[in-house]
N, C-alpha and C positions, 0 to 999 in steps of 0.2 A: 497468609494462611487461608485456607477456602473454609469458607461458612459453612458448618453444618444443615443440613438440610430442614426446610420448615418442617413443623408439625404434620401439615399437610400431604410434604412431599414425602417425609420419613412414613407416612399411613400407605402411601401407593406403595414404596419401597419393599416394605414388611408383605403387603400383599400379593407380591410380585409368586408366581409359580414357581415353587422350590428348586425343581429340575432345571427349567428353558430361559427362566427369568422372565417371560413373560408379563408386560404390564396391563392393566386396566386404571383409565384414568379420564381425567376431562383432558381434554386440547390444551388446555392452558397446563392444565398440569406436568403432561408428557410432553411439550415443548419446553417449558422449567428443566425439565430432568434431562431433557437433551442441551441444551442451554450451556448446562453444568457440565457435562460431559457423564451424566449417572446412567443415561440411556443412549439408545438410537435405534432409528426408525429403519425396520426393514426396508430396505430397495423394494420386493416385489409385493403385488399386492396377498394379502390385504392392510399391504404396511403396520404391521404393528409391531409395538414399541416393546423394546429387552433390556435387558441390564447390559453395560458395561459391566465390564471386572472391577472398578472401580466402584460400581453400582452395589455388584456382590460383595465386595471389603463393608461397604454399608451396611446392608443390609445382615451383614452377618455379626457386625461386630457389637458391642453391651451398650445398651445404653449406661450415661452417667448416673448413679442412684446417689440419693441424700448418706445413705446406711447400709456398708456392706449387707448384699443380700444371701442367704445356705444355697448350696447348690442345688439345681432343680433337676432331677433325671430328665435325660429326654422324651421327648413325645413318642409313646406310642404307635406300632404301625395303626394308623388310621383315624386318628384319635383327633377330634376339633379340626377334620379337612387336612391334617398334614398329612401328605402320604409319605410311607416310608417302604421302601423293600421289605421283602423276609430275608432278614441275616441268620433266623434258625436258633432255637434253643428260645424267643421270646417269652417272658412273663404272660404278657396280651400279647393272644392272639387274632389277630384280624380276620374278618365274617369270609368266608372262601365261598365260590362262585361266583358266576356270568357278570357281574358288579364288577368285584375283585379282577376278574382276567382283563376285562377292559380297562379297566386302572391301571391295572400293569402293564397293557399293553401302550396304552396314552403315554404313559413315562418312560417306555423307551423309544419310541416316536419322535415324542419331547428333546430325548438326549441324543439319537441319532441327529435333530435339528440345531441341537447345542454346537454338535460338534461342527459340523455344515459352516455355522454363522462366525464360530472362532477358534478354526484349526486356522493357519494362516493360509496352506493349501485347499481348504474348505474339504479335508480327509472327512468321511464318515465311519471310516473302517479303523482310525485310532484313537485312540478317547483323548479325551480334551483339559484343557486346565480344569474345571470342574470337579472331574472326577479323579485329579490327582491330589484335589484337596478335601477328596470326601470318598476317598479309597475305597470301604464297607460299603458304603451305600451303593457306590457304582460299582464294585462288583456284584453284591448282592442280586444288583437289579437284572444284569445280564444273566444270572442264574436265572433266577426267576423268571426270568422274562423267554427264556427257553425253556419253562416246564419244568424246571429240576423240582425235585420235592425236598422244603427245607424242614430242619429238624424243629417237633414239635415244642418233646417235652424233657428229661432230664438228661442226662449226659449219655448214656446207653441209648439213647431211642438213633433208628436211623433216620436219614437224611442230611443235608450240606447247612453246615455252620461258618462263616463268614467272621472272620476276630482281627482286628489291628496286631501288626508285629510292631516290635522295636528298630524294624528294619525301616532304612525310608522310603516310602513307595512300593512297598509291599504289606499284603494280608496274607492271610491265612485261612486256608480252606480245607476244614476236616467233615469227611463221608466217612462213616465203617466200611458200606459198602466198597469194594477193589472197584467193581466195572463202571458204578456209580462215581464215586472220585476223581476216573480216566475221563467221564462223558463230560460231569464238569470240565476240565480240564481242556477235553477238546472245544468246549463252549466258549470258554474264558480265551483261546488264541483265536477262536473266528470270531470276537466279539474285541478282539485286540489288544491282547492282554498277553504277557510272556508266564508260563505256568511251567514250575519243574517240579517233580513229585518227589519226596525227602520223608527220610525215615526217624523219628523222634527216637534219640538212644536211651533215654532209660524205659521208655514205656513199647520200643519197638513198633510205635502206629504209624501209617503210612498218612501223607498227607502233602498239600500244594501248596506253595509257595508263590506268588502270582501279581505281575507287575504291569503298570501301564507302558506298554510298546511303544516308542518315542519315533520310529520309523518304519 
């Protein structure tokens, strides 16, 4: 059975950039994590060091506690350095402008290099294990990250909302807006994503349906 990761290494681990996996560490360290097969070191320069998938099962999974602990809401977009998309409708809303667009724009950057490093064709045109384990988020982001304006405040207000289905590898994406919900739409397939628009039968609202494109 493989050793859990030192104190140490589980500190880089945790700090790793939520998107890219990106590490910062001493030498000794990020040799450790590569070692273990937790990371590996870019080929080009400025070589630096990323999670394996292996890395991200780590780095995502609980630690052991003495005492079941209550569940913790997630972190808020912005909240203690995590960034997070606008999935639309938030409680907290995160600080908007020139900040903010650069953030957004870092983390699709990030993800467009996610895909690069571990599509096996090195595709950047179709999303990547990552984001078919974190569905909301990467879609959310590509929203975002084209300008869409996402929804602020209670269920009436416009703009794009972003919700896990029961379905596997599919979200859901509700706009009031008709031409608004197409644009997404058109967004979400050049950002690599299979989107068909579906009509909710009791309530008769129009809305997408939207999957990670496998080829």
């Amino acid at each position: 059975m493989t050793r859990p990761p030192t104190a140490a290494q589980r500190r880089v681990i945790d700090a790793a950039d939520p998107v890219t996996g990106r590490l910062r560490g001493t030498d000794f360290q990020l040799a450790a994590l590569v070692k273990r097969g937790l990371a590996f070191r870019h080929p080009r320069p400025p070589h630096d060091h990323f999670l394996t998938p292996a890395g991200h099962r780590v780095r995502e999974e609980e630690r052991p506690t003495t005492a079941p602990a209550a569940a913790e809401p997630a972190p808020a977009p912005g909240v203690a350095g995590v960034f997070a998309a606008r999935v639309g409708g938030e409680e907290e809303i995160p600080v908007t402008g020139p900040a903010r667009t650069r953030e957004v724009h870092s983390a699709w950057q990030g993800l467009l290099e996610l895909r690069r490093m571990t599509n096996t064709d090195g595709a950047v045109d179709r999303p990547c294990g990552w984001e078919r384990t974190h569905l909301v988020q990467a879609a959310a982001l590509a929203l975002e990250a084209a300008c869409h304006r996402p929804a602020d405040g209670g269920a009436g207000s416009g703009g794009y909302r972003v919700r896990a289905t029961p379905q596997p590898e599919a979200v859901a994406v509700r706009e009031p807006d008709a031409d608004a919900l197409r644009a997404c739409a058109a967004t979400l397939e050049k950002a690599g994503w299979q989107a068909g628009e579906y009509t909710e039968p009791r309530t008769g609202v129009r809305y997408l349906l939207a999957s990670p494109r496998r080829t």
